[in-house]
C-alpha positions as CSV (number, residue, x, y, z in Angstrom):
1,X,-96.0,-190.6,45.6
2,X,-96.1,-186.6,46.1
3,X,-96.6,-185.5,49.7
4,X,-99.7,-183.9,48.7
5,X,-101.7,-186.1,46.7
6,X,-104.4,-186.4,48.6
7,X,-107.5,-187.3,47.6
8,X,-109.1,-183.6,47.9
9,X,-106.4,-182.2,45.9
10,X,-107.7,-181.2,42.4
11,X,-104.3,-179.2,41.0
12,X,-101.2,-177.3,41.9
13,X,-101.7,-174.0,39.4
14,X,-99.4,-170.6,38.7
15,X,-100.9,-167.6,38.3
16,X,-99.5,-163.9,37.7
17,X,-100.4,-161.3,40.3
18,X,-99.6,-158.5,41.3
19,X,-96.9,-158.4,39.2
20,X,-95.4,-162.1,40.3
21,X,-95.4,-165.9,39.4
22,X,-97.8,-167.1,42.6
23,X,-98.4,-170.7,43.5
24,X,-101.1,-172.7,45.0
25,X,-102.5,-176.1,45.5
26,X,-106.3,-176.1,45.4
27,X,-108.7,-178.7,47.1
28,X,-112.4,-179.4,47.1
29,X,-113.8,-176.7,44.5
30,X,-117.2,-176.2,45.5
31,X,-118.9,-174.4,48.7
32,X,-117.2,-171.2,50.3
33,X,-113.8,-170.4,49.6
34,X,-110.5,-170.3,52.2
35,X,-107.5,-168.8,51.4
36,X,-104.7,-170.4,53.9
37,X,-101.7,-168.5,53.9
38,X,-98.7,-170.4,55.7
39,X,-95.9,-168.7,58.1
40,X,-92.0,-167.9,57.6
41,X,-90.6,-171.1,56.7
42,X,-93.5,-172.9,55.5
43,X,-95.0,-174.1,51.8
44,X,-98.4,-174.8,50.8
45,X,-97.5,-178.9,50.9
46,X,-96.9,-178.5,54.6
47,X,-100.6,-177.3,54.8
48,X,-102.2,-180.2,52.5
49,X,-103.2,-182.2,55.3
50,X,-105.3,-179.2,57.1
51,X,-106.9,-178.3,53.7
52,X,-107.6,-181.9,53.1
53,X,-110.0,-182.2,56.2
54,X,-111.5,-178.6,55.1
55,X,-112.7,-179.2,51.4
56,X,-115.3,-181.4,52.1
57,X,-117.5,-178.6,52.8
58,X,-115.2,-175.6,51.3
59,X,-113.4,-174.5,48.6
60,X,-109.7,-174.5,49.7
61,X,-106.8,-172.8,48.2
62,X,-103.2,-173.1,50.0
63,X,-101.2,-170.1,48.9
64,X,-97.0,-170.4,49.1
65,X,-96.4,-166.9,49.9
66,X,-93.2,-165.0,47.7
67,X,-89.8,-166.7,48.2
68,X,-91.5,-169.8,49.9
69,X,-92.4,-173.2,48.0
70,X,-93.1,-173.0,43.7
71,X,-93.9,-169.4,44.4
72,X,-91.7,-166.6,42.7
73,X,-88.5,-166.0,44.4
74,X,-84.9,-164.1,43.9
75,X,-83.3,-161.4,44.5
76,X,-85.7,-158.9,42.7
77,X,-88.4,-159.2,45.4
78,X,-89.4,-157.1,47.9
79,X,-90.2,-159.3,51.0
80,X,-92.1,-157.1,53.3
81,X,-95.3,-157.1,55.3
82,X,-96.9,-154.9,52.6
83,X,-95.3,-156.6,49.7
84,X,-97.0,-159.4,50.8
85,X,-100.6,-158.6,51.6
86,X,-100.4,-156.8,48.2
87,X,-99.6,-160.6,46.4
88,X,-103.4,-162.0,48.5
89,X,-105.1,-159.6,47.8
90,X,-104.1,-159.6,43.5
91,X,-103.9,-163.3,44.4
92,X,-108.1,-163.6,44.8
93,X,-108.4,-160.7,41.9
94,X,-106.5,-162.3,39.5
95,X,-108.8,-165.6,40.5
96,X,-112.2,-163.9,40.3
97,X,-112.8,-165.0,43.8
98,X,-115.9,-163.3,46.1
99,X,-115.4,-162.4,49.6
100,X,-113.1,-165.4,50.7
101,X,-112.2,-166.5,54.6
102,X,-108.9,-165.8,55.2
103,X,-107.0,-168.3,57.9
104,X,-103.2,-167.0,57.8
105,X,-101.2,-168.7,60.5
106,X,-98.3,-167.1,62.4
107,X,-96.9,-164.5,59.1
108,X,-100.0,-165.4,57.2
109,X,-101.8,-164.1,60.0
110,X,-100.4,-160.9,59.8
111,X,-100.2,-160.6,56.2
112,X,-104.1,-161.4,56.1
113,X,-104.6,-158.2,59.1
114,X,-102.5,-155.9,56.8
115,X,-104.9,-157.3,53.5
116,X,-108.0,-157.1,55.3
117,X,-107.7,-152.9,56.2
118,X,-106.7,-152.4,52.6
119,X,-109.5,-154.2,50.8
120,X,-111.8,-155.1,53.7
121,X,-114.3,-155.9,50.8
122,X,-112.9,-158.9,50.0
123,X,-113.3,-161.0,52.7
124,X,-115.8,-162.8,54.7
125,X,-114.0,-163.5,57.5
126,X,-110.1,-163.6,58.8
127,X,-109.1,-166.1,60.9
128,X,-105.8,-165.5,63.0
129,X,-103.7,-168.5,64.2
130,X,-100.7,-167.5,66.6
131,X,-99.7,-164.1,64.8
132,X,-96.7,-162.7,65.9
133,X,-97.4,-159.6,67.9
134,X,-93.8,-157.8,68.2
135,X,-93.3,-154.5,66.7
136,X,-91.3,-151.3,67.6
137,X,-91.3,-150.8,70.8
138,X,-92.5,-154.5,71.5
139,X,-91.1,-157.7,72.8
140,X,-88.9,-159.5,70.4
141,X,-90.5,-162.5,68.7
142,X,-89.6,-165.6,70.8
143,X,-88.5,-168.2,68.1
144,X,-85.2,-166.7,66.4
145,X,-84.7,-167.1,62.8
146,X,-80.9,-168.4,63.5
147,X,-82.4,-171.9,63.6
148,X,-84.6,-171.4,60.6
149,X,-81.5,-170.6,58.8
150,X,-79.5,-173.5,60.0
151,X,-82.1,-175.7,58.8
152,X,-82.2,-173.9,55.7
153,X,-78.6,-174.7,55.2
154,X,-79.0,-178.2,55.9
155,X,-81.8,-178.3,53.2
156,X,-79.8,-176.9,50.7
157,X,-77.2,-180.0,51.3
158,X,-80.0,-182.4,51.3
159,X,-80.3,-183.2,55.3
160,X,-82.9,-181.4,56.4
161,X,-84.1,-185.2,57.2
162,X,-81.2,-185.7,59.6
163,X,-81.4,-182.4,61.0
164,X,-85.2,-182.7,62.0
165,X,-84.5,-185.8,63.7
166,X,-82.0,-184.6,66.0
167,X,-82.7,-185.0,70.1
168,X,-83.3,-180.8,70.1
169,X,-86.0,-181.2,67.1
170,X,-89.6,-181.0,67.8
171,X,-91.2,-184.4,68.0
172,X,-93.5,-184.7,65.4
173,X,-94.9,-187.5,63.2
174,X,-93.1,-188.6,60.4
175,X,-95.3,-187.1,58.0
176,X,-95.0,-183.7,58.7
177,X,-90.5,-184.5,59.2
178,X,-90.6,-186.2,56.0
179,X,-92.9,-182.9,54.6
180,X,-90.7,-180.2,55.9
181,X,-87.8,-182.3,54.9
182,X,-88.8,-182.3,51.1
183,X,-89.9,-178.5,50.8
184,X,-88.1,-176.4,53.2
185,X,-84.4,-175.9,50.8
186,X,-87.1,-173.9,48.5
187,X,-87.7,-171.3,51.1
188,X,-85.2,-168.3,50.2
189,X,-83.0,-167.4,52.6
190,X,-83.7,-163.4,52.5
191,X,-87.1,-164.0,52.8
192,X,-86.4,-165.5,55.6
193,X,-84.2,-162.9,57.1
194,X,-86.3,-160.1,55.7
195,X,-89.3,-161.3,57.3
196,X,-87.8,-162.1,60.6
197,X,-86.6,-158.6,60.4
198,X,-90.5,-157.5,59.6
199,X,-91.9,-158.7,62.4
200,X,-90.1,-156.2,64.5
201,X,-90.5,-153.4,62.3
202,X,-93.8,-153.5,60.8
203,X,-96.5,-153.2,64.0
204,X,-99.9,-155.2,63.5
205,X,-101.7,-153.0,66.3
206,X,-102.0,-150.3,64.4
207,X,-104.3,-151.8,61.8
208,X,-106.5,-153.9,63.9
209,X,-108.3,-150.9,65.3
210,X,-109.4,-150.4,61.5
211,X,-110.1,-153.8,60.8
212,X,-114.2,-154.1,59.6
213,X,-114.1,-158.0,58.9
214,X,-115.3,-160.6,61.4
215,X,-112.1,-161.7,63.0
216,X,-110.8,-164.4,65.6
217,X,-107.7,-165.3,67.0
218,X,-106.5,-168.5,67.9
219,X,-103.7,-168.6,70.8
220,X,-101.3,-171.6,71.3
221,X,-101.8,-172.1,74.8
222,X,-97.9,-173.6,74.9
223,X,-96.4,-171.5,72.0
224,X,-95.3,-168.4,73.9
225,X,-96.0,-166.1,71.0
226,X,-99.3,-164.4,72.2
227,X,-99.7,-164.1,76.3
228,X,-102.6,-163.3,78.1
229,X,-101.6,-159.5,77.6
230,X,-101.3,-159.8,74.0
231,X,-105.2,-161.1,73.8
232,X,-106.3,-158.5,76.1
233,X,-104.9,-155.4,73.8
234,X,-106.6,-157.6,70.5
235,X,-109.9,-157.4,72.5
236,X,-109.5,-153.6,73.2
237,X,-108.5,-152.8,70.0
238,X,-111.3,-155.0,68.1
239,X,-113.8,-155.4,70.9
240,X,-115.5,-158.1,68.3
241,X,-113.3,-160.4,67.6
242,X,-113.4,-163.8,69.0
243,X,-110.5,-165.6,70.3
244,X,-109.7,-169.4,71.4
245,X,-106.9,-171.1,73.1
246,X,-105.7,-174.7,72.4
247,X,-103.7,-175.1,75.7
248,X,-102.1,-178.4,74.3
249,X,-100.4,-176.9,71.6
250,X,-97.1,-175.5,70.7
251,X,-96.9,-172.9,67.9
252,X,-97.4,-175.1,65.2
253,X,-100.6,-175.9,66.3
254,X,-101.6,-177.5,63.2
255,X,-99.4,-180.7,64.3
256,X,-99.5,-180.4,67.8
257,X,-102.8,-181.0,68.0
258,X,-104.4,-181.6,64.6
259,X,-107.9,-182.6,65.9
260,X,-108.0,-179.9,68.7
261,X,-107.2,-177.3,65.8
262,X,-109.4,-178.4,63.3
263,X,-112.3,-178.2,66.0
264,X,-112.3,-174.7,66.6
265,X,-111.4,-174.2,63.0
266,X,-114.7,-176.1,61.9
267,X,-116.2,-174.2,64.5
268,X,-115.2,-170.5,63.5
269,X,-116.0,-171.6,60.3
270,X,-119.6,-172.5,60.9
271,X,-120.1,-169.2,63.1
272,X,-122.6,-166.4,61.5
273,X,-120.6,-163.4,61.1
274,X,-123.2,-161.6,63.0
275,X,-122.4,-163.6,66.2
276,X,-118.6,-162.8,66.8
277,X,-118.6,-161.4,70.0
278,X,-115.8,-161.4,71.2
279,X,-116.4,-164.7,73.5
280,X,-113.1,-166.0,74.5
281,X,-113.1,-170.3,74.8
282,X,-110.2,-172.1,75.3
283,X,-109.5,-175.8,74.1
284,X,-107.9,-178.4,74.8
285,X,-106.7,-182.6,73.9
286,X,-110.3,-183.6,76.0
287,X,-112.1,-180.4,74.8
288,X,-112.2,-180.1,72.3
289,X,-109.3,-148.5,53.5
290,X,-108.9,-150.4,50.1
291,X,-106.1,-148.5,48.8
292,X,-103.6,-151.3,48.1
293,X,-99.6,-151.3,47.0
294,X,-99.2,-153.1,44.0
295,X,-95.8,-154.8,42.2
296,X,-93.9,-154.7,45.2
């Protein structure tokens, strides 16, 4: 059985846009639609199980961004920040969708800030999950892509199953081991590199200031890769947005803590868009311009 036949799934599809092969797996089909956009080294499978417990009540569609997953890959593409906020937004064009919530974890999150200043229009809400927040001038990004490309390797030789079960690998549940195991040797490697690189070069800030959609920010209270600083700059720069911390989690959140993530998802979700404030919460285990690139 495929990791992600699940019983919300409806279909993996292809669809050309902006000027690529782009793949997704769709679940639900009725009520509002989410677009989840994964981060550096992770496929739309590895999301199945989050837009499983979402469809009930939305229309979910789990995007593997270029170079990642059944998505479009090679040599040809241009893996950058811009490239990619250019592929969501003629993603949700090329699928007729309305204004769309966007929930982009780590790179998705800052590929769904870059999308949002360019076409604003186009969403109803963006939802931030532990965004990288280096840039020039900036700390480095704590997790280095070395690893990333090790495992990378190692999937490519068909053991990225041994290598996740090593002593120094995160202890998750077999599920998500036996997930990452089967999809991560379809990642490509300068996409990898490329983007690592990007999230030093490309600087965030500078478009949240201009940022018109309802936005919030969840913080991995154990992932290292937003501090107390970094949430207090978002909150000057977009005095609306509204941010949570999941202290039990790492920066796959998701896993850590799949309940604790979900709440505040479910919870952001159900917010009016008039009512983001800019109310910081924090969570825990017993708590729960539209000018836009194209054909990059």
């Amino acid at each position: 059985m495929s990791s992600v036949a699940t019983s919300g799934l409806l279909y993996g599809a292809n669809v050309r846009a902006n000027g690529i092969r782009q793949h997704y797996l769709r679940f639900g089909g009725a009520g509002p639609a989410i677009i989840i956009v994964p981060g550096i080294s992770t496929t739309a499978a590895q999301w199945a199980f989050i837009a499983e417990r979402l469809c009930s009540r939305h229309d979910v569609f789990v995007l593997d961004v270029r170079g990642r997953g059944l998505s479009e890959s090679g040599p040809h593409l241009d893996y950058s920040l811009d490239a990619c906020a250019s592929d969501l937004i003629g993603f949700a064009e090329a699928l007729g969708m309305g204004p769309y919530t966007l929930l982009g974890h780590s790179m998705g999150g800052r590929i769904g800030i870059r999308a949002a200043r360019w076409r604003p229009s186009s969403m109803d809400q963006l939802i931030l999950v532990d965004p990288p927040v280096s840039g020039p001038g900036r700390r480095a990004y704590p997790i280095p892509v070395d690893p990333l490309l090790k495992l990378l390797q190692s999937a490519k030789r068909g053991e990225a199953d041994v290598a996740l079960r090593r002593p120094s690998a995160p202890r998750w549940p077999e599920q998500h081991i036996r997930t990452r195991a089967e999809w991560m040797h379809t990642c490509d490697e300068r996409a990898l590199i490329e983007s690592h690189k990007g999230f030093h070069h490309d600087d965030i800030h500078l478009d949240l200031a201009h940022l018109s959609v309802p936005t919030a920010l969840i913080v991995a209270g154990r992932g290292g890769v937003i501090r107390p600083e970094d949430e207090e700059e978002f909150r000057r720069l977009l005095p609306s947005i509204a941010t949570r911390t999941l202290e039990s989690a790492g920066h796959q959140m998701q896993i850590d803590d799949t309940e604790g993530f979900l709440s505040i998802v479910e919870e952001l979700l159900a917010r009016p868009r008039d009512r983001f404030d800019g109310r910081a919460s924090t969570f825990g285990r017993q708590e729960v311009s539209e000018d836009v690139p194209t054909n990059r």
